[in-house]
C-alpha positions as CSV (number, residue, x, y, z in Angstrom):
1,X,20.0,-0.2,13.0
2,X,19.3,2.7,15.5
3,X,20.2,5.4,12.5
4,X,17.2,4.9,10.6
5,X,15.2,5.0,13.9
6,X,17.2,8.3,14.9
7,X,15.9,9.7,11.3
8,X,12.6,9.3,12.1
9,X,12.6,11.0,15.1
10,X,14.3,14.3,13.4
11,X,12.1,16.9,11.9
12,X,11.4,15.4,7.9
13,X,13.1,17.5,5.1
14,X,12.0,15.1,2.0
15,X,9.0,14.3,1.2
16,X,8.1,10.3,1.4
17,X,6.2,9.4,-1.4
18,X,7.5,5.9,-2.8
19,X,8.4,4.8,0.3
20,X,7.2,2.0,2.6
21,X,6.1,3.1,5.8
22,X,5.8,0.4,8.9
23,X,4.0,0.7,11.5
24,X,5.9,0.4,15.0
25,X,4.5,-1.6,18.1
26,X,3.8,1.8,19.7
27,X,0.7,2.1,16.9
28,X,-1.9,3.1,19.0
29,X,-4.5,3.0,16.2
30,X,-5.8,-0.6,15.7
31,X,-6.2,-0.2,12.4
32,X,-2.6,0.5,11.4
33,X,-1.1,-2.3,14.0
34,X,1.5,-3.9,12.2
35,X,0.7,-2.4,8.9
36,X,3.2,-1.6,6.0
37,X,1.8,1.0,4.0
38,X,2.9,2.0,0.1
39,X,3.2,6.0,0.2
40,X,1.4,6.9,-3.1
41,X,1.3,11.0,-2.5
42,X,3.3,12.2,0.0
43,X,3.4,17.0,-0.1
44,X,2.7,20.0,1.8
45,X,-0.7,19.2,1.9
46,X,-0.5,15.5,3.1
47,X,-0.4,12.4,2.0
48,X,-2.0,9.3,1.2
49,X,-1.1,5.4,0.6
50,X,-2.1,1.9,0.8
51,X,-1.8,-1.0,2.9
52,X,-0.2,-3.6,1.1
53,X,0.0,-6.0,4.3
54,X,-3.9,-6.8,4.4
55,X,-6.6,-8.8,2.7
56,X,-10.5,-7.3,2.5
57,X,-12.7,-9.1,4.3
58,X,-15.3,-11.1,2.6
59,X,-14.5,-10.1,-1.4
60,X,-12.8,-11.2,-4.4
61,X,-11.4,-10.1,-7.6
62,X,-14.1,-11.3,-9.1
63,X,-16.7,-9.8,-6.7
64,X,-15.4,-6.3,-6.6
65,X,-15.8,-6.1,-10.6
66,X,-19.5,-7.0,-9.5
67,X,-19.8,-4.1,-7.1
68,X,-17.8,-1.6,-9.5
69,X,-20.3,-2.3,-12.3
70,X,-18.2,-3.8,-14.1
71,X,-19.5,-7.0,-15.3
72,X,-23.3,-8.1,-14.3
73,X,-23.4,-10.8,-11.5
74,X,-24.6,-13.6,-13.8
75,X,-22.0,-13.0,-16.3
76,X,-19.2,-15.1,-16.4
77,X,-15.6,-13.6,-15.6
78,X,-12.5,-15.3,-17.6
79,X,-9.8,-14.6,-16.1
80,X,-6.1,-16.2,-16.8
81,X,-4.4,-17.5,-13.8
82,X,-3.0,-16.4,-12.1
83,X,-5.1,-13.4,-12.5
84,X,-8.2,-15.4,-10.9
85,X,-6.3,-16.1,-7.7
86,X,-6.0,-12.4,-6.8
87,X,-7.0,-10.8,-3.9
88,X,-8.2,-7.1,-2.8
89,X,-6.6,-5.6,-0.4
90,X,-7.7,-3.2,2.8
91,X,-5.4,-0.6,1.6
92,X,-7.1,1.8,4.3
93,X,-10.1,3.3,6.2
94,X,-10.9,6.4,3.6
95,X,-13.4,5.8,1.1
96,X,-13.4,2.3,1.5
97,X,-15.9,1.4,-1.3
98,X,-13.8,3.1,-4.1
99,X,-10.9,0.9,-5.8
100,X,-7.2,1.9,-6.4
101,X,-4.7,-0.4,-8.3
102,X,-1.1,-0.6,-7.2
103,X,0.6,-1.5,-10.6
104,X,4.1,-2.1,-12.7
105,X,4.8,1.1,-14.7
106,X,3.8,-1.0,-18.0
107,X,0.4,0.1,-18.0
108,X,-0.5,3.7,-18.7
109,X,-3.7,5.8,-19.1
110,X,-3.5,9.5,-19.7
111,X,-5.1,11.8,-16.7
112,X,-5.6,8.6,-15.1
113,X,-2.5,7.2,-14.0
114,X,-0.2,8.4,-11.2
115,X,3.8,7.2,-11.9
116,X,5.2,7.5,-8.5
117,X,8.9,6.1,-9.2
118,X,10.2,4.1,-11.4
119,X,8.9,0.8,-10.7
120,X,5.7,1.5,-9.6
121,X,2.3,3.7,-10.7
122,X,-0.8,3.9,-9.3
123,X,-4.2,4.2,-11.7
124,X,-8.4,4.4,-10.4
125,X,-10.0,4.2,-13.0
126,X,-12.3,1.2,-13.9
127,X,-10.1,0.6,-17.2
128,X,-7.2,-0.7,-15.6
129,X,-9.9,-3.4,-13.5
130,X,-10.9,-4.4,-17.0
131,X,-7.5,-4.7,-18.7
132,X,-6.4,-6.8,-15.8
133,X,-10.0,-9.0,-15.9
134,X,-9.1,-9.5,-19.5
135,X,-5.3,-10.5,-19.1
136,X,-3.8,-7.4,-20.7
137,X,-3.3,-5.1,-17.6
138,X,-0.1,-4.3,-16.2
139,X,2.6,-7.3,-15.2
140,X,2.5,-6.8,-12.1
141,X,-0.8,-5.1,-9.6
142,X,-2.1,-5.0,-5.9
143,X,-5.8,-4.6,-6.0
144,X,-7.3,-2.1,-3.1
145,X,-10.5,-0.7,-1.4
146,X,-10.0,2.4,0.7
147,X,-6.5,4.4,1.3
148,X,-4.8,5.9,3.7
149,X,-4.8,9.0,4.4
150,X,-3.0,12.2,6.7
151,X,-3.7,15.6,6.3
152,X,-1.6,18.5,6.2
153,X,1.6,18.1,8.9
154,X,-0.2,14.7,10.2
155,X,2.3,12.3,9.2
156,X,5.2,13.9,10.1
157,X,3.8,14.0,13.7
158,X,3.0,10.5,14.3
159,X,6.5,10.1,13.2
160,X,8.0,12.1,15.4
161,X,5.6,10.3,18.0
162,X,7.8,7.2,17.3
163,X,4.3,5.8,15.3
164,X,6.0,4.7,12.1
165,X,9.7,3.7,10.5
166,X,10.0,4.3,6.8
167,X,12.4,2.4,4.2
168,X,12.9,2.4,0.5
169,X,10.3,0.6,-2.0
170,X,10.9,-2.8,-2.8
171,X,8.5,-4.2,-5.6
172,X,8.6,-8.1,-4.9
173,X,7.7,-6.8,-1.1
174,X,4.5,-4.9,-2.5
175,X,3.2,-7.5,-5.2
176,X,4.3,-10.3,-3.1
177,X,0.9,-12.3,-3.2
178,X,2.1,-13.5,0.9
179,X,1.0,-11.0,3.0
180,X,1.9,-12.6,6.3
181,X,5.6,-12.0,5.6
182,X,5.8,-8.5,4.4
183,X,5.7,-6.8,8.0
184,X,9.4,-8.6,9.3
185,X,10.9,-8.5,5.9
186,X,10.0,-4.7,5.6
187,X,11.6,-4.4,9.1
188,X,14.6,-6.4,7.9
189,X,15.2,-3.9,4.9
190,X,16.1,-1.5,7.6
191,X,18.0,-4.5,9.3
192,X,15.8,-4.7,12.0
193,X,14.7,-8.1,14.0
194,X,10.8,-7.6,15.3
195,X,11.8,-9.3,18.2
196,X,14.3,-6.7,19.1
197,X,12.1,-3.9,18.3
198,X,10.4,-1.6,21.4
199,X,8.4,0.9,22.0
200,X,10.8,3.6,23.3
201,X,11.2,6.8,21.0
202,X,14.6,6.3,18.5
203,X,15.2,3.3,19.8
204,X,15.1,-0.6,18.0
């Protein structure tokens, strides 16, 4: 339980992109606490991913077609279910008003879609909101306003500041539609009881 902690307190020499990252108690930014993040982009120059542990406030599928232009207000949306039920995330404080779709790697669009391992890509563009509107998107998606971002060096430091654990991907963890659950069972990948955790450096 303690190596993984230990590992994140040692100078990083991979890069993290497909990981989950998860926010530790000692978070001191409000807007990460208890967040587990999907790491999207993760180089030399910094990295960016969303959080796949929070709902937007106030907006649906259905809405944020409306706001992306996609469809007109008083045009009706068919969606099948369960693609109607889905939600939009807060997948982070940057650029909030622009979508990003977490997805299964069975949907591709050239120049438009990131693979970032082998389960998982990650597309903007509005095509993908209308494939998945009209039932032929990917199998699997997470739905997100806003990312996460760090610049150059950033993310390794709140690391080493004890700010964040990291584990590998799980896919039923990130398109699990039950968000309350994914903080403790991303802790329990690492085999780690939130109860136990505290807020000393390299320690759980």
């Amino acid at each position: 339980m303690s190596q993984h902690s230990e590992r994140s307190n040692v100078e990083l020499t991979d890069f993290l992109d497909g990981q989950l990252l998860i926010a530790m108690p000692s978070m001191s930014d409000q807007r990460f606490a208890k967040t587990v993040i999907f790491l999207c982009a993760h180089s030399e120059e910094g990295a960016m991913g969303l959080i796949i542990n929070h709902h937007a406030d106030n907006i649906t599928f259905e809405t944020m077609l409306e706001r992306l232009e996609i469809t007109a207000s008083d045009q009706a949306i068919v969606m099948p279910t369960p693609i109607e039920e889905k939600h939009v995330h807060f997948g982070g404080p940057v650029e909030t008003g622009r979508g990003f779709v977490l997805h299964s790697t069975d949907y591709f669009v050239d120049n438009s879609t990131l693979e970032i391992d082998a389960n998982t890509s990650l597309t903007a563009s509005i095509d993908i909101l209308k494939a998945i509107a009209s039932g032929t998107g990917p199998d699997r998606s997470m739905l997100a306003l806003g990312y996460a971002g760090w610049s150059s060096g950033q993310l390794e430091s709140e690391i080493q500041a004890n700010g964040w654990l990291h584990c590998p991907p799980d896919p039923d963890l990130i398109f699990d539609p039950d968000i309350d659950s994914k903080y403790d069972r991303a802790l329990a990948k690492i085999g780690i009881d939130p109860l136990h955790l505290v807020n000393d450096a390299g320690h759980a």
